[in-house]
N, C-alpha and C positions, 0 to 999 in steps of 0.2 A: 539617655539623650532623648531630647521631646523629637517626636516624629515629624515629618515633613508638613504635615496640614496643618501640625501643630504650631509650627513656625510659622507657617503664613499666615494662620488666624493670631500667632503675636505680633506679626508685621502689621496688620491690618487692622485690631479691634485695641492694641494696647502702645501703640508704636514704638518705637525702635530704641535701642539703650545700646548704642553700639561700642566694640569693644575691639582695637585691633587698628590697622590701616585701612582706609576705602580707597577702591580701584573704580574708576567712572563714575563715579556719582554714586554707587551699587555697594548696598554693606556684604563684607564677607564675614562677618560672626554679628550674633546677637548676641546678650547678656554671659561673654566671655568666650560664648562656644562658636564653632565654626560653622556656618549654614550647610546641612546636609545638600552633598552633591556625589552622583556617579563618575565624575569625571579620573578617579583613582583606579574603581575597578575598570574603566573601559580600554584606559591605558594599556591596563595587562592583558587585555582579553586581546583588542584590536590583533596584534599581531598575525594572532591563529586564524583568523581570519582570509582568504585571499581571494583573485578576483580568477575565476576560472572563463576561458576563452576557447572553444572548439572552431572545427574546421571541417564543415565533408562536402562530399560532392554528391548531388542530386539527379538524377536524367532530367531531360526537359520532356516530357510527354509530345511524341506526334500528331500537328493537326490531323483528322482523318483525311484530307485531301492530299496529305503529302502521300499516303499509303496507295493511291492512285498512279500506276505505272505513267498511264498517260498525262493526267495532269501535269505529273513532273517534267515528263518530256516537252508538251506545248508549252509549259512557261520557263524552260530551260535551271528548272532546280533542281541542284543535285543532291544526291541519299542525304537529307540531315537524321537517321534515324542515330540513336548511342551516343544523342549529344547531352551533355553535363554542364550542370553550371554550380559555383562556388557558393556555399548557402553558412555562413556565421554567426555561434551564439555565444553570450555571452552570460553566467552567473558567477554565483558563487559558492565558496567552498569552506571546511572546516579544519585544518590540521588535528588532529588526535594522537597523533604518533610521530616525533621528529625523529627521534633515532630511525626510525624503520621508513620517515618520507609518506607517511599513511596520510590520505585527503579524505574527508567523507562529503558526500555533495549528492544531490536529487539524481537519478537516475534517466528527468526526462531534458536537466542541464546537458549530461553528455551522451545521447540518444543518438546513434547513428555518425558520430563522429568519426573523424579518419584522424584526426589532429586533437590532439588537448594541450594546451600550455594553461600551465599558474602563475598569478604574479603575487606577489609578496607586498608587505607592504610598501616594502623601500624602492618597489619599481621591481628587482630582480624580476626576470622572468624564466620557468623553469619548465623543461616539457615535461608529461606526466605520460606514465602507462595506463592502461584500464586493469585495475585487478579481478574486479568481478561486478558487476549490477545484478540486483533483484527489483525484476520490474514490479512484481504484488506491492512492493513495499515503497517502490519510487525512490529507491535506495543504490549510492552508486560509492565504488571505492577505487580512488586512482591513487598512484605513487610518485615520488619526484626525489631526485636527489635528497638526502639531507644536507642539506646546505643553506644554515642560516633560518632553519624552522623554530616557531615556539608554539609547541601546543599548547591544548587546553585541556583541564581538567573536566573528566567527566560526573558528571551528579547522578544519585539516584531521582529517577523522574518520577518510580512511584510515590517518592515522599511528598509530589507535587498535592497544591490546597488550591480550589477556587480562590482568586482574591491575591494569591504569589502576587508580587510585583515580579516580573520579568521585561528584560531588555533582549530586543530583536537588533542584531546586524549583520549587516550583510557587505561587499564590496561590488555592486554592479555597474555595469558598462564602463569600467576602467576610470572610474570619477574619483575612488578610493571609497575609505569605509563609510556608512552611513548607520546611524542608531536611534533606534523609536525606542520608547518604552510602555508599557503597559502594564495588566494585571492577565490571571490565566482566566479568562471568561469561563471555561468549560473544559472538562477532562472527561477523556473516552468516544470522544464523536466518531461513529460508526455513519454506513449508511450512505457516505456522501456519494460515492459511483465514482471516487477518484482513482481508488485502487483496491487490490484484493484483499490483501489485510490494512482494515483502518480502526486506528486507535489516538485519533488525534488530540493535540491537544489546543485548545480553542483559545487565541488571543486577540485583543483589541491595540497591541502593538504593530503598527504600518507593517507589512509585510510589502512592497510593491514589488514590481515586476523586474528582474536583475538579481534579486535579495535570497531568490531560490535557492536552496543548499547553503543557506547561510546559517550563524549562531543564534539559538534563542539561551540564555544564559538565565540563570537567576543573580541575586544580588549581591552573592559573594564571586561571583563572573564563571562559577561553574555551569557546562553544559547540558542544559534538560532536552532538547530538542533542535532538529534540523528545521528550519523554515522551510513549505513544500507548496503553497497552496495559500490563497484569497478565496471569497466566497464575494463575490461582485455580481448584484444586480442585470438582467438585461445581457449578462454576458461579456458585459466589459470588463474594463481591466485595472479599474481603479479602486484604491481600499477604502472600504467602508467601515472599520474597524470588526471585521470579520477574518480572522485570519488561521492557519494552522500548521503545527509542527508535526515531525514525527518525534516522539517520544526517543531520548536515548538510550532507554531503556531494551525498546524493539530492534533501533539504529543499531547497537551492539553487538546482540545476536547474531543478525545476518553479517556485521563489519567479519566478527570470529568466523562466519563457515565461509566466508568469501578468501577471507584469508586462506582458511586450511583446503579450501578445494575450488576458488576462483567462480563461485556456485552456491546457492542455497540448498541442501538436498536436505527437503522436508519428506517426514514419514506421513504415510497415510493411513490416518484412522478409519474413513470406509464408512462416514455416517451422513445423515442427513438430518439437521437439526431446528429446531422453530422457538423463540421465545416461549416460554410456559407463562401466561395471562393470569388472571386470578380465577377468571371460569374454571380454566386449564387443571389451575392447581386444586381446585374444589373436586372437580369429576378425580382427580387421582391421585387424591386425598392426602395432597402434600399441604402444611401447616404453612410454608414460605410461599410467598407468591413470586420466587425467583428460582431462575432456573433454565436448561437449554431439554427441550423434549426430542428423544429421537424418534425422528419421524419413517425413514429408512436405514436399511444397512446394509452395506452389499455383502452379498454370500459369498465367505470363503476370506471376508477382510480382517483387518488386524482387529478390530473390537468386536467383529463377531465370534471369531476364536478367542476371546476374553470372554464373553459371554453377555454381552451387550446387545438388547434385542427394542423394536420398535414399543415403543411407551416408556420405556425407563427415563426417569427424568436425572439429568446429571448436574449437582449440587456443589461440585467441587474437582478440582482437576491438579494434580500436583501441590496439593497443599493451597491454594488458593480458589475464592470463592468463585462461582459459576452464576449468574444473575440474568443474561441472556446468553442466546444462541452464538453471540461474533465474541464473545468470551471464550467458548470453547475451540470455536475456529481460530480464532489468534491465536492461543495457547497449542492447542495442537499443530498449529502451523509452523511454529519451529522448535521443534521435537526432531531432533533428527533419525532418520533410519536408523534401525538395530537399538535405539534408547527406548527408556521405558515412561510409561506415561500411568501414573497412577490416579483411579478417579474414583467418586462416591456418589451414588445414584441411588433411586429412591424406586424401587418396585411393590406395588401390592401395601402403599405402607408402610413398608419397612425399606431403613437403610442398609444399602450395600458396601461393598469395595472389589473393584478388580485391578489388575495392572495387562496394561495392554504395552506389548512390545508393537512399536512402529514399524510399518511395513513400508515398503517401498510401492510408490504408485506407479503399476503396471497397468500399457494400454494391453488390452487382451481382443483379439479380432477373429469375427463368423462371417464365413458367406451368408446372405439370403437364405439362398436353397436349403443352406444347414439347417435352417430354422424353420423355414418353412417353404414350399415352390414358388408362391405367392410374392413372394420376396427376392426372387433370381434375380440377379446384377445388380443386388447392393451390398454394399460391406457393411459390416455396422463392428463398434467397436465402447468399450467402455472405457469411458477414461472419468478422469475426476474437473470440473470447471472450478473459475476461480476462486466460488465460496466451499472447494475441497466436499462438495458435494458429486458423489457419484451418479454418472448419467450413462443410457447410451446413444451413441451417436452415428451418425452414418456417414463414412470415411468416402465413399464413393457411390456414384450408380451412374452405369454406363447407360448411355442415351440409346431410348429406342427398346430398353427391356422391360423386363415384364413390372417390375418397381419402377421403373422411370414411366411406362405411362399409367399407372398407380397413383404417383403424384409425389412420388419421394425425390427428394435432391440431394445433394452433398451440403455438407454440414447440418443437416436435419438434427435436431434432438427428437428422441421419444420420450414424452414423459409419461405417459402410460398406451398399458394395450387392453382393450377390450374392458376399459373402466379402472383398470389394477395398475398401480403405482408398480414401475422398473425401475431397479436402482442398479443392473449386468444382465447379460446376454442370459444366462441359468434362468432368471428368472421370466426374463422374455418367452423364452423359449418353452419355458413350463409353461406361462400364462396363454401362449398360442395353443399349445397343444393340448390342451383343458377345455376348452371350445373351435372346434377345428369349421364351425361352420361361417363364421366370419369373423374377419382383423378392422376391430374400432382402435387405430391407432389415433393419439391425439401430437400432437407436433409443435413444437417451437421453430418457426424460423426466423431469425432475429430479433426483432421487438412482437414478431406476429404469433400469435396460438393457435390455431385451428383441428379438425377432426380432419382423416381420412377413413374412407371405410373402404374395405377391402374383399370380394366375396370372391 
């Protein structure tokens, strides 16, 4: 069958030899055959489709003059503090599972919700439970009776090609279903600051605003991804044909441990990773210029106890290739505890392999003083942030001590002391006591970096 441009350039350069009945004016076959149309598979898809609808209640914030005893009294108003007001969203959602009543849908669609109901195509409307959300992933799974579901079949999304034609739909603001189409502009967009793990996949099919948690299908109506995300100009909120799915590939993943534990519990590798550049790969005499370099490790973590040390460049991770640094962190990111994560890394030259058993990411917490006197009335603790890079960080400091007028605050990161990268307390704590004559701590607070120095 000639393809669809092919048709329009016979409509248009050779005209028309029609074959069959005409409806409005509009031929439906050319030269016997019938003009290529979606209108079959969306049939089948629509269904699985539904329009999800939450409910929560918010505080209203007090002006600061209501918190004035007096004020209240001379203008005769009374306490309005603990007051709530009704705040409603609306997106949409994916059936995958009708026996089981399984929805999959964006995580930021039912965020804080007290109420979820789905409606169906035919109007039905059905309340739904929360099974579990993974916020890294903008990933949410709720349940509803089965009662009149039809799922959708899931695709491999790694089979996905730049060029896919794919169909986006969604059911937003209760208007019923809606469908764009398009092709996959891009696959694997990292980077964006949407979420923790991103592997998106990039379409020029409308994605607008309601569409959230909706289907991105391919052409035989199988499911390649969740619609999550526009990428719009200035901050608005209109598509520009920039749009992005999560993969159901990833969707998957977390849908299984949400199920089996209402939770993502991801193992922790314990590394800190950076793209490997081509300078990168020349000074460490790797022949590929792809690759994630580890850059730290924490002491005592799962790939240290494998034997994973700062410079080894990792080439490969469970049977699939390593090209940069959000490679290893996606793929490690859901790995679950007590599994095993096999990988191939390149030391001195030569290739390696180890398998690192997943560890569970434990916060581990030191006084100040433990570490050093310098440091009295702060806590510091290590934990892992959202790119599963180990830091530490400072859990507390009490106002008025000897860190607090130091210049440390709560939530401080350290990223290094005295010039030396810290990836846990062990190492901190070495690198203080290694130069006990002064602490150049350098510090992140928010978007900010700056030095303290400490004598």
């Amino acid at each position: 069958m000639k393809s669809f441009y092919g048709w329009m350039g016979g409509l248009l350069l050779t005209g028309l030899v029609m074959a069959g009945p005409v409806y409005a004016g509009l031929p439906v076959a050319v030269d016997g055959q019938r003009l290529p149309s979606l209108a079959d598979m969306v049939d089948r898809v629509i269904p699985a489709v539904v329009n999800i609808a939450t409910t929560s209640h918010v505080n209203i914030p007090d002006h600061p003059l209501f918190n004035d005893p007096f004020f209240r009294r001379f203008f005769d108003i009374p306490n309005l503090r603990n007051q709530q007001r009704e705040s409603k969203s609306l997106g949409s959602g994916v059936v995958v599972d009708a026996r089981a009543g399984l929805v999959l849908t964006n995580q930021h669609v039912i965020d804080k919700a007290d109420t979820i109901s789905v409606t169906l195509r035919d109007g039905t409307s059905l309340q739904a439970k929360l099974v579990g959300v993974d916020k890294e992933t903008d990933v949410a799974l709720v349940q509803v009776p089965p009662k009149g579901l039809q799922a959708i079949a899931l695709a491999d999304s790694d089979a996905l090609r730049v060029g896919d034609f794919v169909v986006a739909i969604g059911n937003p603001f209760g208007l019923g279903q809606t469908v764009t189409s398009g092709i996959v502009s891009a696959l694997g967009r990292k980077g964006l600051g949407i979420r923790g793990y991103e592997d998106f996949i990039q379409t020029d099919a409308s994605i607008n605003p309601g569409n959230s948690g909706g289907a991105l299908v391919d052409l035989s109506g199988k499911l390649v991804g969740i619609n999550t995300a526009i990428l719009s100009p200035g901050g608005g909120k209109g598509n520009v044909g920039i749009g992005f799915a999560i993969p159901i590939n990833m969707a998957r993943q977390v849908m299984t441990q949400l199920v089996q534990h209402g939770e993502v519990r991801r193992g922790f590798l314990g590394v800190g990773v950076q793209d490997l550049t081509p300078e990168l790969a020349k000074a460490f005499g790797v022949a590929s210029g792809s690759g994630a370099v580890v850059t730290k490790i924490g002491t005592g973590s799962a790939a240290y106890k494998a034997g994973l040390r700062p410079g080894d460049v990792v080439i490969e991770a469970n049977g699939r290739p390593i090209r940069q640094a959000t490679d290893l962190h996606n793929l490690a990111g859901f790995v679950p505890v007590g599994e095993k994560l096999t990988m191939k890394f390149i030391r001195d030259k030569q290739e390696r392999a180890i398998t690192v058993v997943m560890a569970k990411a434990e916060t581990v917490q030191a006084k100040g003083e433990e570490i050093d006197p310098r440091l009295k009335g702060a806590v510091f603790a290590m934990e892992v942030d959202d790119t599963e890079q180990p830091v530490v960080k400072v859990v507390k400091v009490t106002q008025k001590s000897v860190a607090w007028r130091a210049g440390l605050r709560d939530a401080d990161r350290i990223l290094s002391v005295n010039r030396m990268l810290v990836a846990d307390l062990a190492e901190m704590a070495k690198v203080v006591q290694s130069d006990e004559r002064q602490l150049l701590l350098n510090i992140q607070r928010g978007d900010e970096k700056f030095f303290i120095l400490i004598r």
